[in-house]
C-alpha positions as CSV (number, residue, x, y, z in Angstrom):
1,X,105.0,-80.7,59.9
2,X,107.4,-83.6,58.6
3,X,109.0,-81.4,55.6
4,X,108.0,-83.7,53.0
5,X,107.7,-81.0,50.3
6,X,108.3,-82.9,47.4
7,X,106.2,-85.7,48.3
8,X,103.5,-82.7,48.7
9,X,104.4,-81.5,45.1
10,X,104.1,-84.8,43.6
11,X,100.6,-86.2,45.1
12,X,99.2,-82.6,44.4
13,X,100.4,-83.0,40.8
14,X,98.5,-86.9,41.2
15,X,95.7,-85.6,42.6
16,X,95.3,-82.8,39.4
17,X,96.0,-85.5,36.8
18,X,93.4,-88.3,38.5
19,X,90.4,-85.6,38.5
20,X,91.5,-84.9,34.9
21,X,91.5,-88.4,34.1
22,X,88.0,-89.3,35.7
23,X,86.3,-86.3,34.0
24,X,88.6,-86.8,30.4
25,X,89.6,-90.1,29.8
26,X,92.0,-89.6,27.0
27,X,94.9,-91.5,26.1
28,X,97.9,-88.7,27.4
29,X,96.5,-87.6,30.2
30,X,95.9,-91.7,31.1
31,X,99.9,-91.5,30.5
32,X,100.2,-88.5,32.7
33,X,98.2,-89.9,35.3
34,X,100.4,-93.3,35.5
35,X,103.9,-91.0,35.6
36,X,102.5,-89.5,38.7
37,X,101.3,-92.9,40.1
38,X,105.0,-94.4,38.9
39,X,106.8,-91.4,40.3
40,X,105.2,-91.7,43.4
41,X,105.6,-95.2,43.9
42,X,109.2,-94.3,42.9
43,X,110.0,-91.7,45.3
44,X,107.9,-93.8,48.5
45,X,110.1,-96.4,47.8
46,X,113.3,-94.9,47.6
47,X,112.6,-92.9,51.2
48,X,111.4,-96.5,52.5
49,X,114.7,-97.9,51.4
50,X,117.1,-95.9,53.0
51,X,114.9,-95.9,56.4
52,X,114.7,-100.1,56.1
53,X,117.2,-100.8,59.5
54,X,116.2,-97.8,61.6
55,X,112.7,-97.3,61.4
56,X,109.5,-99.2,63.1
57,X,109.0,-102.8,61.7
58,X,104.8,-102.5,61.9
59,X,105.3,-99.3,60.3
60,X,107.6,-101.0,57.5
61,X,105.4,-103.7,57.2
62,X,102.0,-101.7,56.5
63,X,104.1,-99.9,54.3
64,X,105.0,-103.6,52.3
65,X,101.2,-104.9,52.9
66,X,99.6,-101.7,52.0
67,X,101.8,-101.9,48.2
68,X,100.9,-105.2,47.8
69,X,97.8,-104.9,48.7
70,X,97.4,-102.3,45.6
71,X,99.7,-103.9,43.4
72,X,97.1,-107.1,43.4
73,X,93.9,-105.5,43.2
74,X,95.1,-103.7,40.2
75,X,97.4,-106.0,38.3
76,X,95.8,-109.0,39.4
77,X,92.0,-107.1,38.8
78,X,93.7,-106.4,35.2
79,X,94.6,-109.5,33.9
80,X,91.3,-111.3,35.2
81,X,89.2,-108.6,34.7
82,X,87.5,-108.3,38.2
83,X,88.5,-105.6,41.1
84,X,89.2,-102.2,39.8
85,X,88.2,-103.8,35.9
86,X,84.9,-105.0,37.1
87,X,81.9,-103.7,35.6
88,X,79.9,-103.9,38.6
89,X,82.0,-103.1,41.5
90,X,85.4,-101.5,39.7
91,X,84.6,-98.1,41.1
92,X,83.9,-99.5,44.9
93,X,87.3,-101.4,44.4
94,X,89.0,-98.2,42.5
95,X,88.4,-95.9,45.1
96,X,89.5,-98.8,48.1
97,X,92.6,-98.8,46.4
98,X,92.9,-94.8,46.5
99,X,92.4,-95.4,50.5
100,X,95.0,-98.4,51.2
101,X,97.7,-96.5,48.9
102,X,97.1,-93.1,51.2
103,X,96.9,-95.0,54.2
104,X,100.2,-96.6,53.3
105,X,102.2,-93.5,51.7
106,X,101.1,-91.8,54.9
107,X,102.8,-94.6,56.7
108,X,106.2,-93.9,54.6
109,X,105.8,-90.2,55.4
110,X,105.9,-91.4,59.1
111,X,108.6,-93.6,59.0
């Protein structure tokens, strides 16, 4: 066990809200849903921040590839309507997305 409680706490509470969200897609739980993602995002950064000198570089890298990674398919799928906002393929490139970000928080749980 690594003790990561609150990390536990707040992808169980992501996890709740994204079901919610792909069975009711309504406008607050959508705003739920991204305070999860944000707080998450938050919280993995902060731990990867104060481990930055003394941990593994790879694993700090996957960490920073894995994020990016995300961070383009979904911003950059947003604004030019492809990726994740395709009509064809969004839910192939959604659910990639769900499997880089795990692989990577699970990287920042190692750390």
């Amino acid at each position: 066990m690594t003790g990561q409680y609150l990390y536990s706490i707040l992808f169980g509470q992501l996890v709740i809200s994204s079901l919610v969200v792909h069975t009711t897609d309504t406008l607050a739980i959508n705003l739920c849903d991204k305070l999860w993602v944000g707080s998450i995002v938050l919280y993995g950064g902060w731990k990867m921040v104060k481990k930055w000198g003394s941990s593994d570089f790879r694993y700090m890298m996957g960490c920073v590839l894995t994020f990016l990674f995300v961070v383009w398919v979904y911003l950059y799928g947003f604004f030019t309507q492809s990726f994740c906002f395709d009509p064809l393929y969004g839910a192939m490139y959604h659910a990639l997305m769900h499997v880089v970000s795990s692989i990577g928080h699970h990287l920042v749980i190692f750390l």
